[in-house]
C-alpha positions as CSV (number, residue, x, y, z in Angstrom):
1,X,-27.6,1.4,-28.3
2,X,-29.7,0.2,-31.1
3,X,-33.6,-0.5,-31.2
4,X,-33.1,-4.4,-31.0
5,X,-31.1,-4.1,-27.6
6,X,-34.0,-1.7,-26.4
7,X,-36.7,-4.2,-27.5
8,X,-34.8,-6.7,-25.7
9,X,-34.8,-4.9,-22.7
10,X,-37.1,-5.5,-19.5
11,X,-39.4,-2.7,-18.2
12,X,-37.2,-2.3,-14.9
13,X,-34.1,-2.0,-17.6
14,X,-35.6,0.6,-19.5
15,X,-36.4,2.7,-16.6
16,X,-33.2,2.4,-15.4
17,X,-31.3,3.1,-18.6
18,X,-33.5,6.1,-19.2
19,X,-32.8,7.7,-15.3
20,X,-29.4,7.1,-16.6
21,X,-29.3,8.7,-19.6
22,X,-31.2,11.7,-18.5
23,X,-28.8,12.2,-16.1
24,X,-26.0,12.0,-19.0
25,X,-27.7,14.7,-20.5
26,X,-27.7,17.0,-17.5
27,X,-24.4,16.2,-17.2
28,X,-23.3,17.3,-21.0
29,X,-26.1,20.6,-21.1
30,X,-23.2,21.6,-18.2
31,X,-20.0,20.5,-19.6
32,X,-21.3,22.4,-22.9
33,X,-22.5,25.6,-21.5
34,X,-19.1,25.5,-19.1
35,X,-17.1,25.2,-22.3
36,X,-15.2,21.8,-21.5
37,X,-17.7,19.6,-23.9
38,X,-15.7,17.9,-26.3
39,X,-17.9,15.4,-27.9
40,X,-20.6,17.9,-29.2
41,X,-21.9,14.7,-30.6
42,X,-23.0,12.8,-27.9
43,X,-26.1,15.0,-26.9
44,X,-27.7,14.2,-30.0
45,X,-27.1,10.5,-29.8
46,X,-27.9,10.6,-25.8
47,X,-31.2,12.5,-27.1
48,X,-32.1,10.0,-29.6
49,X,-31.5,7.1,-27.8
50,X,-33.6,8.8,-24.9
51,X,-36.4,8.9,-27.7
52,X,-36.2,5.4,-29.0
53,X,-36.4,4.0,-25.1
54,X,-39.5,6.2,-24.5
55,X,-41.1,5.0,-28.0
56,X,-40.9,1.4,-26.5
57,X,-42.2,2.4,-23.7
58,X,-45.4,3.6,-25.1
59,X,-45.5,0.6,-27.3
60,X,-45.3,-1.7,-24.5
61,X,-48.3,0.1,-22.6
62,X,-50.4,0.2,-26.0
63,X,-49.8,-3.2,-26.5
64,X,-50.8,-4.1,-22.5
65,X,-53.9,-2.6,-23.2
66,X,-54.9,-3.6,-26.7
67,X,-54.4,-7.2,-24.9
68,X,-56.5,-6.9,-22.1
């Protein structure tokens, strides 16, 4: 998932996207501490992507309140 989908999504989509993706992570933290992670990978691009949603999220709210 790329910045340009995240911009496009809604507020509701984000928050869901991010409950799932957290979630995701739990998930691999046990696959990779269990051994049976084979896409070491995919934390780090779960992890980013966590960032960038959270980024828009803040940018959202600043630019709420810098409008009102």
């Amino acid at each position: 998932m790329n910045t340009a989908d995240i911009r496009g999504m809604t507020d509701d989509q984000l928050k869901d996207e991010l409950l799932k993706l957290k979630k995701e992570q739990f998930n691999l933290r046990f696959q990779g501490a269990s051994g049976q992670l084979e896409n070491t990978a995919r934390i780090r691009q779960v992890r980013r992507t966590i960032a960038r949603i959270k980024t828009a999220q803040t940018a959202r709210t600043a630019q709420a309140k810098k409008g009102s």
